[in-house]
DRENDO-1510 file (C-alpha; in Angstrom, 1 decimal, always signed):
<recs>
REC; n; res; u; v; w
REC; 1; UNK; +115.3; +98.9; +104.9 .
REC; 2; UNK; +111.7; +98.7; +105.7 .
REC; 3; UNK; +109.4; +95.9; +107.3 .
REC; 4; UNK; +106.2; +96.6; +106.0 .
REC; 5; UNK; +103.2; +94.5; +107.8 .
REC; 6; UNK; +99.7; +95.2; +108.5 .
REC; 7; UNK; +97.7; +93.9; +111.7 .
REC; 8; UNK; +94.2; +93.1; +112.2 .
REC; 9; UNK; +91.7; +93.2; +115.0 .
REC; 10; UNK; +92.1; +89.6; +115.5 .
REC; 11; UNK; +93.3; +88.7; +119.4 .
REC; 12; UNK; +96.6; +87.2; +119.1 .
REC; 13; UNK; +98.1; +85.0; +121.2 .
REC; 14; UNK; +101.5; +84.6; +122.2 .
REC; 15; UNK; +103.8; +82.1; +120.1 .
REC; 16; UNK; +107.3; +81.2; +120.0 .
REC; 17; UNK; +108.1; +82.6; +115.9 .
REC; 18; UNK; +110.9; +80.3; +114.1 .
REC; 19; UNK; +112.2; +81.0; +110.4 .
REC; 20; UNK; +114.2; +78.4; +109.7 .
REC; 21; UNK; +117.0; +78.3; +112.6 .
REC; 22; UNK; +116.2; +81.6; +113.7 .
REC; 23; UNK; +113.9; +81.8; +117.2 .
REC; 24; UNK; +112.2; +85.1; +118.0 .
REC; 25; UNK; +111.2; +85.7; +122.0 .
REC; 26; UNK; +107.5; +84.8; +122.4 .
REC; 27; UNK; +105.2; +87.5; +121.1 .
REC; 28; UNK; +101.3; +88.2; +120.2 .
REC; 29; UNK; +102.7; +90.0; +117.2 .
REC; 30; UNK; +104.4; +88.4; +114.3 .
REC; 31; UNK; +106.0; +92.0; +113.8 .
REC; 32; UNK; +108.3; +91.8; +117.1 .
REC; 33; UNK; +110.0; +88.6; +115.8 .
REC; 34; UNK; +110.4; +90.0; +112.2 .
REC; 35; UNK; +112.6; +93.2; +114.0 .
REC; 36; UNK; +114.4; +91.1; +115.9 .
REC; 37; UNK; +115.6; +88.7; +112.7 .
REC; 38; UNK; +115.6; +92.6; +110.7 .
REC; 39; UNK; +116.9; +95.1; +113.5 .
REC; 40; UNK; +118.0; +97.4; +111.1 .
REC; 41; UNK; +114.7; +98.1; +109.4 .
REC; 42; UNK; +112.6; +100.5; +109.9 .
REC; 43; UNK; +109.2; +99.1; +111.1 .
REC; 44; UNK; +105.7; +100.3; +109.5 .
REC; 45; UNK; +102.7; +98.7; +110.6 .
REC; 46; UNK; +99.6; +99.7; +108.7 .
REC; 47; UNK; +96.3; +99.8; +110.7 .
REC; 48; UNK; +92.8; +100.7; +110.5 .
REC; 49; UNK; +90.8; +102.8; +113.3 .
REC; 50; UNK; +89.6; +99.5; +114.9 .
REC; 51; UNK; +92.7; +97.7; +115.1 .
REC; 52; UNK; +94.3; +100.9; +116.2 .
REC; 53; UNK; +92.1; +101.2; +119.2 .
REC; 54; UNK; +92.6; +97.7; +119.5 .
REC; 55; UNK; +96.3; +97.0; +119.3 .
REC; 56; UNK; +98.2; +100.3; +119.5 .
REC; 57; UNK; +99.3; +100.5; +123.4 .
REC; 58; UNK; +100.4; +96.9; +122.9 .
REC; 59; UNK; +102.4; +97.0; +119.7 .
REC; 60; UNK; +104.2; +100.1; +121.5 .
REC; 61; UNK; +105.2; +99.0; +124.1 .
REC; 62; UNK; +106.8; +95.7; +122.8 .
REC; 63; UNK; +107.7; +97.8; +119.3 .
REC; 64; UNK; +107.8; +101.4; +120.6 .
REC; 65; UNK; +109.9; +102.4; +117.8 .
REC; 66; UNK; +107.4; +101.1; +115.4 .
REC; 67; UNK; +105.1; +103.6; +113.2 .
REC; 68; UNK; +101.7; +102.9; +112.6 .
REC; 69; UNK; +100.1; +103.7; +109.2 .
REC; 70; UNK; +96.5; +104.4; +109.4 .
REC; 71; UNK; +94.4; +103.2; +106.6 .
REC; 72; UNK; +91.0; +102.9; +105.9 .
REC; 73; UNK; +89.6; +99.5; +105.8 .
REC; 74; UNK; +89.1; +98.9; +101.8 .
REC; 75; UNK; +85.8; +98.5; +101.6 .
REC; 76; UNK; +85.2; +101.1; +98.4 .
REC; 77; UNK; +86.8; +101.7; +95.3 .
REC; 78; UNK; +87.8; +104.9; +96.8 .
REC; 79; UNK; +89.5; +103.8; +99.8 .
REC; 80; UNK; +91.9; +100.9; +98.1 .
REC; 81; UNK; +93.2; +104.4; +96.5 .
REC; 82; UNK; +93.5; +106.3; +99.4 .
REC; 83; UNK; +95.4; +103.2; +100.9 .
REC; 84; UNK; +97.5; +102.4; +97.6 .
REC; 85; UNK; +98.6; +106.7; +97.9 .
REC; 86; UNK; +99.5; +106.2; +101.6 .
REC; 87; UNK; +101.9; +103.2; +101.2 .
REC; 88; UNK; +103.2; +104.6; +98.3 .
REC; 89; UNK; +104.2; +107.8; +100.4 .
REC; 90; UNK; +105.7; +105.6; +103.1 .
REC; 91; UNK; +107.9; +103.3; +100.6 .
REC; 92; UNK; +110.8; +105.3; +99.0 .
REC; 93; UNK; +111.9; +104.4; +95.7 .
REC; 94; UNK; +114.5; +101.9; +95.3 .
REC; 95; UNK; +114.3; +100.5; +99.4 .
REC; 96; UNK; +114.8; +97.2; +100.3 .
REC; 97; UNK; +111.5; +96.0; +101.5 .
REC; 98; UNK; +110.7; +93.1; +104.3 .
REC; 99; UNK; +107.2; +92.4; +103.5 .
REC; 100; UNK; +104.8; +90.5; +105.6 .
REC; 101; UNK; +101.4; +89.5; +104.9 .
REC; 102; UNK; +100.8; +87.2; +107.9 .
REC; 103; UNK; +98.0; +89.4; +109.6 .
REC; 104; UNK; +96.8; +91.0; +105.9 .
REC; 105; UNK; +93.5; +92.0; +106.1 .
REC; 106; UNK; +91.1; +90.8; +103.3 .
REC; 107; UNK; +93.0; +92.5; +99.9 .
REC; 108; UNK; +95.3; +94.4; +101.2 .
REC; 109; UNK; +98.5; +92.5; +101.5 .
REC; 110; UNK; +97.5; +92.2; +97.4 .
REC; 111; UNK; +98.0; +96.0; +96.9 .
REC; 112; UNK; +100.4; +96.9; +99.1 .
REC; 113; UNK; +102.5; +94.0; +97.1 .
REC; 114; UNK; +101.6; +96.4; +94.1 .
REC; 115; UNK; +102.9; +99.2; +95.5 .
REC; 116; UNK; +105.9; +98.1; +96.6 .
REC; 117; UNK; +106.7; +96.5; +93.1 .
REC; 118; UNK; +107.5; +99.6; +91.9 .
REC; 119; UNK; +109.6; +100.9; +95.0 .
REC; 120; UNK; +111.6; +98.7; +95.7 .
REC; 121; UNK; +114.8; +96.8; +94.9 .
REC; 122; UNK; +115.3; +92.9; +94.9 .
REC; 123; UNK; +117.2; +90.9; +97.5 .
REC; 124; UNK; +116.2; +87.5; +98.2 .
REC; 125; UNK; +116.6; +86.8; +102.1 .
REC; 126; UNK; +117.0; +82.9; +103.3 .
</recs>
């Protein structure tokens, strides 16, 4: 299983995350609640330079385990590509896929839902 998110350059604060019944330890990222609700997933994180340089010693040391994807920011035709390549080398075929577009960035929780259409496999979660 893999949680697939993406984080911006925003500055978080901490909240107290709740799906449904379920309450995650207050965090600045969304990300740390979804592995605590998914522990057995395998956490990517896709980021650009600036919210890298931004966020990275945080989100490691509350998600050390965590790998972050760099991407370029989509702003050319070129670069949604280059992004759309990179996701697809990180999703295997036929995965189960958490995917969170809480923190998306402009389009690109839109392609990375195309990419993972095609990887992986179906299973509602509730």
């Amino acid at each position: 299983m893999i949680l697939l998110s993406m984080l911006g350059t925003n500055d978080y604060k901490q909240v107290a995350y709740t799906w449904g019944d379920k309450k995650a330890h207050p965090s600045k990222f969304f990300q740390a609640a979804l592995a605590g609700w998914f522990p057995q997933a395998n956490v990517l994180i896709c980021v650009t330079k600036e919210s890298r340089d931004k966020h990275e010693q945080a989100v490691k040391q509350l998600l050390p385990s965590a790998e972050l994807v760099d991407i370029p920011s989509g702003k050319k035709e070129a670069e949604f590509w280059e992004i759309f390549n990179t996701l697809e080398q990180h999703i295997p075929t036929g995965v189960e896929l958490v995917f969170d577009v809480t923190h998306g960035f402009r389009s690109l929780p839109t392609l990375a839902l195309l990419v993972s259409a095609s990887c992986v496999r179906q299973k509602p979660y509730n």
